[in-house]
C-alpha positions as CSV (number, residue, x, y, z in Angstrom):
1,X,2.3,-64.0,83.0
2,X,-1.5,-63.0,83.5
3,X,-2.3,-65.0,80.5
4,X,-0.8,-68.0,82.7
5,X,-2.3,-67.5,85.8
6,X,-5.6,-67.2,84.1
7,X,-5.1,-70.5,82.3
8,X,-4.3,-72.4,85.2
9,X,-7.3,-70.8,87.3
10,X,-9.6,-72.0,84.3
11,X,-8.3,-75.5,84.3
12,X,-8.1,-76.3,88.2
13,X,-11.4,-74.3,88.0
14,X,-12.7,-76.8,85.4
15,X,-11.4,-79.9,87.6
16,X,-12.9,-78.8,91.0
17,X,-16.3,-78.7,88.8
18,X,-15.7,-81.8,86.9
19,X,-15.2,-83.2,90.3
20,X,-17.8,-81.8,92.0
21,X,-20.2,-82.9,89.7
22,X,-19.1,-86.2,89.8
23,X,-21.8,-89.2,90.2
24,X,-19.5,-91.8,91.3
25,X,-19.3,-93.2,94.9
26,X,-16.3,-92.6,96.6
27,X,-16.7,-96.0,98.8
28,X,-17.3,-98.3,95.6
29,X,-15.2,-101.2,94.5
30,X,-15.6,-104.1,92.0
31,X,-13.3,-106.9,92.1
32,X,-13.1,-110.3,90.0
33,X,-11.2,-113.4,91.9
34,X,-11.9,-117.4,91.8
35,X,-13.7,-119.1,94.1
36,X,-13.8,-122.8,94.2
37,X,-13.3,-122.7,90.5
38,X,-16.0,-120.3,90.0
39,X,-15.4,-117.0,88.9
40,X,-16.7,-114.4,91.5
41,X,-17.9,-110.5,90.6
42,X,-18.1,-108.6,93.6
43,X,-19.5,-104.6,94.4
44,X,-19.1,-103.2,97.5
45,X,-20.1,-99.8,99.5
46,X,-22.8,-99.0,97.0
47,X,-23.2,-98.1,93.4
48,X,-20.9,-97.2,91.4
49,X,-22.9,-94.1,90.8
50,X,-25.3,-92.2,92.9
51,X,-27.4,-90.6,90.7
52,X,-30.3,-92.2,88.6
53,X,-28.7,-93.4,85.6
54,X,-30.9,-92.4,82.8
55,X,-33.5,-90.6,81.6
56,X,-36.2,-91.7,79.3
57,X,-37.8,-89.8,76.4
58,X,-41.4,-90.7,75.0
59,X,-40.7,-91.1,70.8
60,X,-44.3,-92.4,70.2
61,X,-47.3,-94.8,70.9
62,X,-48.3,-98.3,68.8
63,X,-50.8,-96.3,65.7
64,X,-54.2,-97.6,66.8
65,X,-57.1,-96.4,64.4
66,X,-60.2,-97.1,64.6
67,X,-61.2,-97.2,61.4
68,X,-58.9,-99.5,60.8
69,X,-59.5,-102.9,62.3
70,X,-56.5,-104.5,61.5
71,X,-54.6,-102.0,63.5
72,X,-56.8,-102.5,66.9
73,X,-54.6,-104.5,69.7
74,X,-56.8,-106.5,72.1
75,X,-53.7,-107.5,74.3
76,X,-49.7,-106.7,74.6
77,X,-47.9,-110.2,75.3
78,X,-44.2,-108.6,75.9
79,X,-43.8,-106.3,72.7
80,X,-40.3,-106.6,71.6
81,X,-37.8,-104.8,69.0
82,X,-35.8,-106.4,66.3
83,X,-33.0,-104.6,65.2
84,X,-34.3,-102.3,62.6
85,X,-37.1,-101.0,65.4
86,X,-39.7,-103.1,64.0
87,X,-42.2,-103.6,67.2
88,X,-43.5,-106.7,67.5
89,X,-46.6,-107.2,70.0
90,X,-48.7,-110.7,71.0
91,X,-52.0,-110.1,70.0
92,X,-53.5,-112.3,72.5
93,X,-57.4,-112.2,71.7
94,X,-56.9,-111.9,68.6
95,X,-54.4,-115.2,68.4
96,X,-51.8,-113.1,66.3
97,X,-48.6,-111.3,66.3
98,X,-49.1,-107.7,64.8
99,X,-46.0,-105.8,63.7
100,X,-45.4,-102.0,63.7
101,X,-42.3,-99.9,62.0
102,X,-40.0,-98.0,64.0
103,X,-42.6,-94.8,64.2
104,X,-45.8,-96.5,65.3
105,X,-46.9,-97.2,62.2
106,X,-48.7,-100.7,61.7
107,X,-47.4,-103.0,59.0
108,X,-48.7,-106.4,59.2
109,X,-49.8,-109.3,61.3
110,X,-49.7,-112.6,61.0
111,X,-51.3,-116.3,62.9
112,X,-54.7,-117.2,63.4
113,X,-57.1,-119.3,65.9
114,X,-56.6,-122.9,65.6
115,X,-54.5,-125.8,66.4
116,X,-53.0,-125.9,62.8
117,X,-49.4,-124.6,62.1
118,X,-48.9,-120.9,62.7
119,X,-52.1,-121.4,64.7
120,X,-53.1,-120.5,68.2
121,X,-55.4,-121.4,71.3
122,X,-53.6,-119.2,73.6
123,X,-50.7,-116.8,72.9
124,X,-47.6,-115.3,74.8
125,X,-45.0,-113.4,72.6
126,X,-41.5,-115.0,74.0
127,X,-39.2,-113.0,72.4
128,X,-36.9,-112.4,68.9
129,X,-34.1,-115.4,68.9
130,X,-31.8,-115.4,65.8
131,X,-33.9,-113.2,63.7
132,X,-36.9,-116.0,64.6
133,X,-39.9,-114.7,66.7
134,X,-41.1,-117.2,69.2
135,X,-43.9,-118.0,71.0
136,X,-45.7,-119.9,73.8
137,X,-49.0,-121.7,73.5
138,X,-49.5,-123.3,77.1
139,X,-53.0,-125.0,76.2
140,X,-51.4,-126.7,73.2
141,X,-48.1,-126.9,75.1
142,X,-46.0,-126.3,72.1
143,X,-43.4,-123.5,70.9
144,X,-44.4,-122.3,67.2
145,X,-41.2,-120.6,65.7
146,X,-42.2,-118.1,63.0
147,X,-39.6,-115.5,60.7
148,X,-39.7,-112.2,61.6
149,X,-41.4,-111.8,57.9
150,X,-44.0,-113.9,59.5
151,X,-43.6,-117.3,58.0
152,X,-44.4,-120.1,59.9
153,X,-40.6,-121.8,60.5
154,X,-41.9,-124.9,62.8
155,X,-43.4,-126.3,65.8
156,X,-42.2,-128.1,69.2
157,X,-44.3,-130.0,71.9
158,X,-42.9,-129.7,75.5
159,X,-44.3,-131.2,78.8
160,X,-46.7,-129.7,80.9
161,X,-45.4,-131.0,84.1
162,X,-42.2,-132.7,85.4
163,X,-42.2,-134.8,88.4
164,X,-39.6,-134.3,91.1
165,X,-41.2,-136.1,93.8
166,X,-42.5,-134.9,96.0
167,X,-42.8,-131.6,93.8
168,X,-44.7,-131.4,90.5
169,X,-43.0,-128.4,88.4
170,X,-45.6,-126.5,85.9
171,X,-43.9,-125.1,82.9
172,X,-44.4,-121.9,82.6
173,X,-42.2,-121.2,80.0
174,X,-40.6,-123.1,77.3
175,X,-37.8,-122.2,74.4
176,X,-36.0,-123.6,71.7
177,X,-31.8,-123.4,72.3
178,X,-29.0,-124.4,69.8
179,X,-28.4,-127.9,69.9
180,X,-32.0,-129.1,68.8
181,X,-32.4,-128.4,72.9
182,X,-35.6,-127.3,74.7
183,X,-35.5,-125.4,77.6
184,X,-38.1,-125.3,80.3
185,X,-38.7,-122.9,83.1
186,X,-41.1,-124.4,85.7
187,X,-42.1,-123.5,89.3
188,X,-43.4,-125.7,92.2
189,X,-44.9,-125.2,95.5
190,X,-43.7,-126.5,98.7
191,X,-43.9,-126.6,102.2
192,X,-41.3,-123.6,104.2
193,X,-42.0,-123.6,107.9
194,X,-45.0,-123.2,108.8
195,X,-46.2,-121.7,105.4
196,X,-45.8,-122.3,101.7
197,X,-43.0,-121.4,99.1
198,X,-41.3,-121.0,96.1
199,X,-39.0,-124.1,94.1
200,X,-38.2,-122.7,90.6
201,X,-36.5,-125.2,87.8
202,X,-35.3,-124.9,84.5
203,X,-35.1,-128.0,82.4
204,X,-32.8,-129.0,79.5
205,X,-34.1,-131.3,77.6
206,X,-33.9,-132.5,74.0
207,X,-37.0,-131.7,71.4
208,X,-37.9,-135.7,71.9
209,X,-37.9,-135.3,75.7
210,X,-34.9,-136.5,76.8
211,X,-33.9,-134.8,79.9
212,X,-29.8,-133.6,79.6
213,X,-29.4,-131.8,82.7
214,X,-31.8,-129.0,85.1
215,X,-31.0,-126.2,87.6
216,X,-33.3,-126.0,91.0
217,X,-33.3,-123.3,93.2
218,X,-34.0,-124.3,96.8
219,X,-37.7,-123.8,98.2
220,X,-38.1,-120.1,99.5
221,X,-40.4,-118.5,101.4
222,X,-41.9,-115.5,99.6
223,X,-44.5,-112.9,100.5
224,X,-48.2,-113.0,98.7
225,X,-47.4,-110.4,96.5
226,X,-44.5,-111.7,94.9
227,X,-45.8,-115.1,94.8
228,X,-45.1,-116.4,90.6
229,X,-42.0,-113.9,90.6
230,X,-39.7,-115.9,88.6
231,X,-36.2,-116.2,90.3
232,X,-35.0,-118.4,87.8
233,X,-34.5,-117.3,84.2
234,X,-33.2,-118.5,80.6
235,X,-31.6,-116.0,78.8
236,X,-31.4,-117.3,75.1
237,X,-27.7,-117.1,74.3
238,X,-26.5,-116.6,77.5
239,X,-27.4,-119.0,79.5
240,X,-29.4,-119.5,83.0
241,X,-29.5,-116.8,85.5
242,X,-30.6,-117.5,89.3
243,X,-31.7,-114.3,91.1
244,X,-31.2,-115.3,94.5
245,X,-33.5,-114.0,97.1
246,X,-33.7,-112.4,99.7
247,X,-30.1,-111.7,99.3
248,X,-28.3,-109.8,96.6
249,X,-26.7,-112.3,94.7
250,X,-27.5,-114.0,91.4
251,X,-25.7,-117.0,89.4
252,X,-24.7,-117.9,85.9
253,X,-24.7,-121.9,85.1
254,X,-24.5,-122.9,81.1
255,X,-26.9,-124.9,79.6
256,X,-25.3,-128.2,80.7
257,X,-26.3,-127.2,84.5
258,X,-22.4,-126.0,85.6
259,X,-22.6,-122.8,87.9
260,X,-20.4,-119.8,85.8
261,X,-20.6,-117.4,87.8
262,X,-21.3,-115.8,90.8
263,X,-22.4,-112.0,91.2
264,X,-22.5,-110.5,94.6
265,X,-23.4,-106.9,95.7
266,X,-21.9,-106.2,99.0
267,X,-24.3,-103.2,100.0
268,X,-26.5,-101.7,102.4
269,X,-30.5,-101.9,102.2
270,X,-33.1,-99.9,103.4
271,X,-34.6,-102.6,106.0
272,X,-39.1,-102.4,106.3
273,X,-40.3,-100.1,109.4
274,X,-43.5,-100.3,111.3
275,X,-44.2,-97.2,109.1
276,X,-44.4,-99.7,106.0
277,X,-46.4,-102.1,108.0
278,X,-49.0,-99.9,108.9
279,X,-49.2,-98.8,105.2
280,X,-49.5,-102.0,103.7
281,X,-52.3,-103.4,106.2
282,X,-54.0,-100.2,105.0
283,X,-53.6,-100.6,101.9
284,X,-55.1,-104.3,101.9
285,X,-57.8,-102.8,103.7
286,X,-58.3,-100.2,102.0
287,X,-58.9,-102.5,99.2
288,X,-61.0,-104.9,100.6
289,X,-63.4,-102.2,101.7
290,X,-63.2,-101.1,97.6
291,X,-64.3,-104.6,96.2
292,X,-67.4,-106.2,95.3
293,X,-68.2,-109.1,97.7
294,X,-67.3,-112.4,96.3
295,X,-63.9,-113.6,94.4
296,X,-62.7,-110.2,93.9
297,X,-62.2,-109.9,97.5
298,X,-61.1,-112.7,98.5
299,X,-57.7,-112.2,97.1
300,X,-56.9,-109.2,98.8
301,X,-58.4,-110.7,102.1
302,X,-56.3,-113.6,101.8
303,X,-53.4,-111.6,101.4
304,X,-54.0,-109.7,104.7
305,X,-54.5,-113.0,106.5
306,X,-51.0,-114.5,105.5
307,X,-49.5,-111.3,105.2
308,X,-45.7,-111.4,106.6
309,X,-42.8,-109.0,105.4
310,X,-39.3,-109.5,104.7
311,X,-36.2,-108.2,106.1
312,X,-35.4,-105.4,103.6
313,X,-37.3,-103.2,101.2
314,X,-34.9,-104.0,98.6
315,X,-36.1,-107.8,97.6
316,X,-34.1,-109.0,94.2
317,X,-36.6,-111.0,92.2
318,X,-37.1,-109.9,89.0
319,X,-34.2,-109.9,86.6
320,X,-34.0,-109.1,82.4
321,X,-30.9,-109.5,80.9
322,X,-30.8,-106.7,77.1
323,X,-28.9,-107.6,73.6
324,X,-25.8,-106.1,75.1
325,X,-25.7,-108.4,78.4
326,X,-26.4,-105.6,81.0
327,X,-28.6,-106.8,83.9
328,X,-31.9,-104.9,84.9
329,X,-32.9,-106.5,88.5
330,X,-35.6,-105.5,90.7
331,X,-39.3,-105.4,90.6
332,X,-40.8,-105.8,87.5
333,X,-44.4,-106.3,88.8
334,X,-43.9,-104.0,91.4
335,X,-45.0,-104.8,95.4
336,X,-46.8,-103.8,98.4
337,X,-43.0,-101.8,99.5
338,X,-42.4,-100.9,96.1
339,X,-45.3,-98.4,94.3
340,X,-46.5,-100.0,91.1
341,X,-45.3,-97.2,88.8
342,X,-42.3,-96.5,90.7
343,X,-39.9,-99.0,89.5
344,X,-36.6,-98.9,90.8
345,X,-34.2,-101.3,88.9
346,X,-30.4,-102.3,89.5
347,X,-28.3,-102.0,86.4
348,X,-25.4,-104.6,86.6
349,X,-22.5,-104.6,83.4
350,X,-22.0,-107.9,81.9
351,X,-19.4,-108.3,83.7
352,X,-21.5,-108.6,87.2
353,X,-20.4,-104.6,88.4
354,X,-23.4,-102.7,90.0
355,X,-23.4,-99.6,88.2
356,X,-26.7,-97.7,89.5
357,X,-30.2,-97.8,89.4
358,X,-32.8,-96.4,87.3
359,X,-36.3,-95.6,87.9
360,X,-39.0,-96.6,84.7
361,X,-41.4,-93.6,83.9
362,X,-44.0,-93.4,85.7
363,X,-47.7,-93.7,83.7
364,X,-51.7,-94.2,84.4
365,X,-52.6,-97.3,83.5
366,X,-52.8,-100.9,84.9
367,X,-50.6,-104.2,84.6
368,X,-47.5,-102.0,83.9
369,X,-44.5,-103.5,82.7
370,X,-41.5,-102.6,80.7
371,X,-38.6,-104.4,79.0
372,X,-35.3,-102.2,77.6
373,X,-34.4,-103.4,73.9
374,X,-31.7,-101.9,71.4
375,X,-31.4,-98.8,73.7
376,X,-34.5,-98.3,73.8
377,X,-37.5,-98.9,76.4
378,X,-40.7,-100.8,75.6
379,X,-43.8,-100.2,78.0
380,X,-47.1,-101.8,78.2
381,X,-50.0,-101.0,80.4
382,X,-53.9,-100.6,80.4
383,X,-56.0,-97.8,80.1
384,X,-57.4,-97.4,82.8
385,X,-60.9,-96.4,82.0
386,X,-61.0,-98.7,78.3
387,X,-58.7,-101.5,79.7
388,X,-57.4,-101.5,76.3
389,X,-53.5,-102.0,75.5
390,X,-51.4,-98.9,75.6
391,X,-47.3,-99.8,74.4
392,X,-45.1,-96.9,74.2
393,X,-41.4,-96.4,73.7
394,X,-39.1,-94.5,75.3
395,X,-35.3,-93.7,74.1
396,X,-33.3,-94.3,76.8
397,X,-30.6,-91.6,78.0
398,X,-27.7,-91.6,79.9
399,X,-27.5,-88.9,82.6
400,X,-24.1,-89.8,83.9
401,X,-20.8,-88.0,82.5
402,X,-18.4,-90.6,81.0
403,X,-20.8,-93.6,81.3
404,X,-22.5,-94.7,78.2
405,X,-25.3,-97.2,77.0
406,X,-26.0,-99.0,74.1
């Protein structure tokens, strides 16, 4: 009988602990219903879990040895992983892509200045598509495709501007998509009130320039220092996802410009004080006081002339979208109510739920950004004293009992 009792004290022991340590919000719900046709995923009364939802350990930094040239980065377009950890980096000033294994270790590189094929005037690493690694040349305004073994696949010429009077749209992106389709992310400024905005476009068009169909989000206002944030973005197999802002919502539409579906996070956000105010003004202050007369003040000048602040500290404009379909939203440039290298991002299944949010590490360095990729997380910054290109990964962790990650 003692035997018995001590059984069931150790397992209603275990639950109360189990339960205790639980992350999960007791308020949260997900649903999924039809709206107008459209299918609708809705979170309300929070997270589903409280607690941050991962932790991130360092595995190691991009081998760069000086006496080895070829190993010496000069810039770190969005490095990326393909799935046997290979690192790929843009190699901006030095107009090539430069590959590392998956321990640091640098294997190869491969285009050159020029305007021949595989060549480049200016360079911005896109991405890994279908085992294909592609990339952006605005001053030549084409696409050049390579294989991830570095042989040049093909080219594609896309517009630099699209007239949709009265806005003129400037690519600012452009991809290849099944189909023999191009797509084109563009943005445009217009007139908001008494002040200037946002109007962000993507274009479908074929490779000969036909236009077969376009998504525009409305013109927005939006503060100085998310000015470029780009709300609307292609997600190569997956289609085009619209961050809405201020509010938190975002939308699916396919590649023939039909809206998908909707996601929409019923929750409460931390609303800007007169605390934050006084801390930004400061801040641009503070800055302005730092500078060297000249251009490098204007900027921050400018920015406390216009300065105006939204609603809520929580502003939705950044969005990446992993291999598995899970949805990172927040800041990926960080703001004036969000530190730099304190980066709090939303992590949304691909089904729409809000699961939690997750904090990338914080380092020294400058320009900081970060992209998660097969699990694992890819960041690239600065040194702060030598300017020169730092990219480190991180495996990332789950911290919460019961939920997993790829």
């Amino acid at each position: 009988m003692k035997s018995c009792h001590l059984i069931m004290y150790t397992f209603v022991t275990l639950s109360l602990c189990t339960a205790c340590s639980s992350s999960e919000s007791p308020d949260h719900s997900f649903s999924i219903f039809e709206e107008d046709g459209v299918s609708v995923a809705l979170s309300s009364g929070g997270p589903k879990y409280s607690e941050p939802l991962f932790t991130y350990e360092e595995l190691y930094r991009l081998e760069q040895d000086e006496s080895r040239e070829e190993t010496i980065l000069s810039g770190a377009s969005s490095p990326c992983m393909d799935v046997d950890g290979n690192i790929f980096v843009g190699d901006s000033q030095n107009y090539r892509i430069a590959v590392f294994d998956n321990t640091g270790h640098f294997l190869r590189s491969f285009g050159r200045e020029g305007s021949g094929p595989g060549e480049f005037r200016t360079l911005s690493l896109r991405g890994i598509f279908d085992d294909q690694v592609v990339t952006f040349d605005p001053s030549q305004l084409r696409i050049t495709i390579f294989t991830t073994d570095g042989e040049f696949v093909r080219s594609i010429l896309y517009p630099r501007i699209t007239m949709k009077p009265p806005l003129f749209f400037n690519t600012s992106g452009a991809y290849p998509a099944s189909g023999n389709r191009l797509v084109l992310t563009q943005q445009a400024f217009a007139p908001v009130g008494d002040g200037t905005g946002s109007a962000f476009r993507v274009g479908i068009h074929t490779e000969t320039g036909d236009e077969l169909a376009e998504v525009i989000s409305p013109p927005a206002p939006v503060p100085g220092a998310f000015i470029g944030a780009p709300i609307l973005h292609y997600i190569p197999g997956q289609g085009i996802l619209h961050v809405k802002c201020p509010e938190p919502e975002m939308e699916w539409y396919d590649l023939d410009g039909s809206l998908r579906q909707v996601i929409r996070l019923d929750i409460e956000r931390d609303t800007v004080t007169a605390a934050d105010r006084d801390r930004v003004t400061s801040e641009i202050r503070a800055d302005i006081e730092n500078t060297s007369e000249g251009n490098q003040q204007n900027r921050p000048q400018r920015e406390l002339d216009n300065l105006t602040f939204p609603d809520d500290r929580d502003l939705w404009f950044g969005a990446l979208v992993d291999e598995s379909g899970f949805i990172w939203s927040g800041e990926p440039r960080g703001s004036y109510l969000s530190p730099v290298h304190l980066r709090k991002w939303r992590l949304l299944s691909p089904e729409g739920e809000y699961l939690g949010d997750t904090f990338f590490p914080k380092v020294a360095g400058l320009s900081v950004t970060g992209r998660p990729s097969h699990g694992h997380l890819i960041m690239s910054w600065e040194d702060e004293e030598t300017g020169a290109p730092v990219v480190v990964i991180f495996r990332i962790r789950s911290t919460i009992r019961g939920f997993t990650y790829p």
